[in-house]
C-alpha positions, 0 to 999 in steps of 0.5 A: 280189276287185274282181269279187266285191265288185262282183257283191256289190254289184249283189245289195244293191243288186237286193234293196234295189230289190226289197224298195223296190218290195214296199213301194210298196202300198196296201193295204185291207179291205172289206165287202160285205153282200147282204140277202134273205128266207129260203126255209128254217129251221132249228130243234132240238126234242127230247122229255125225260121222268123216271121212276124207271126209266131204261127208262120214261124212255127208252121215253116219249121214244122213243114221242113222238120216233117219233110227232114223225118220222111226223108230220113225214113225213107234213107233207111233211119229207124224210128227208135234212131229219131229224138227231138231235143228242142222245140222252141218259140221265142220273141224277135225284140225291136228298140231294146237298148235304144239310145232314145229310149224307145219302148221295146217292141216285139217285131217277130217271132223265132221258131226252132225245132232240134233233131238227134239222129243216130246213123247206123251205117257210117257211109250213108252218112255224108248222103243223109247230111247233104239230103237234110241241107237240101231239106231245110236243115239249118242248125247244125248243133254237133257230130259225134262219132261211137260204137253200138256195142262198146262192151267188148272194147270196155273189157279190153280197156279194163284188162288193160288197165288191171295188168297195168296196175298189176305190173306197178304193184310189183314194181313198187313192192320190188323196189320195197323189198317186200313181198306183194300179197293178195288184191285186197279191193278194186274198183274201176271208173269207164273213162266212157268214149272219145275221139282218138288223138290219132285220126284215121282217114274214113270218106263217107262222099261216096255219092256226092254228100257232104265229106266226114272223116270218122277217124277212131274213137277210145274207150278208156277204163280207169281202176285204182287197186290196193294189195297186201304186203305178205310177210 
């Protein structure tokens, strides 16, 4: 019995030595944040016409869709740089909400079809805008600007954010008057990218298109750290 109640007190006191040396870690988060010029944007155009025949409706914005991706062909746009997002077909009602109480009616038909495109090279951009206007385009549903390899910007902002991490680590063990140990674990979230609060003057109207201004866009990298306290 006196070996067991020895055996079990050496195992509190093993744990208690464990859970005491987990607890002596300073632990923190940081942020690391690259900026650049964008090679590439992003932008969502589509083409909507109502008639009263729903085949009309959808014929019309099939005829200016195709004549918008021949022309985005022709513009130098890769196939693999073309997706469709939508494509609808939806009633026009008459009399709904009708203070007489008319029995709803539909008058019409709504056909859209939505286009994602990817523009490699940025100063053709302002000339495929204007070109697709020209085409029929009428739904513009957002323009976003990136980068086609942000691996290399990631890793910066990652480097960024370890030293930054690092330096309060030290900081905090300073003020502590303890000694900062090992890393003990990390980990990271990509912030992914966003536009830069500072914009940069880009014109992209060089041959009479419509003007965009590509600015600079951010690839931040967040990562939280915990290092040991050395005796």
């Amino acid at each position: 019995m006196k070996k067991i109640a020895f055996l079990a007190a050496m195992m509190a006191m093993t744990a208690a030595g464990i859970a005491h040396a987990e607890e002596r870690r300073i632990t923190v988060d940081a942020a690391g944040t690259v900026q650049a010029a964008p090679d590439m944007a992003t932008i969502t155009l589509g083409v909507t016409n109502e008639d009263p025949e729903a085949s009309n409706a959808m014929q019309a914005t099939s005829d200016a869709v195709a004549q918008i991706l021949n022309r985005l062909e022709d513009m130098g746009i890769e196939s693999r740089d073309v997706q469709t997002r939508d494509l609808s077909l939806s009633p026009v009602w008459s009399g709904r909400n009708s203070p007489s109480g008319e029995r709803p009616e539909i008058s019409g038909f709504v056909a859209s079809n939505n286009v994602q495109v990817r523009v490699r090279d940025l100063t053709k951009l302002g000339t495929i805008m204007d070109a697709v206007i020209q085409d029929g385009a009428n739904d513009f549903g957002g323009l976003s600007f990136g980068v086609q390899d942000p691996a290399p910007l990631q890793a910066e902002a990652r480097a960024k954010a370890v030293a930054e991490a690092t330096a309060k680590a030290e900081q905090l063990a300073q003020a502590a008057s303890v000694t900062l140990g090992q890393v003990q674990t990390i980990s990271e979230q990509v912030g992914g990218i966003r536009p830069a609060s500072q914009m940069r003057a880009m014109s992209m109207a060089e041959a009479g298109g419509v003007p965009v201004a590509g600015g600079e866009i951010s690839v931040s990298v967040n990562v939280s750290m915990e290092f040991g306290i050395s005796d």
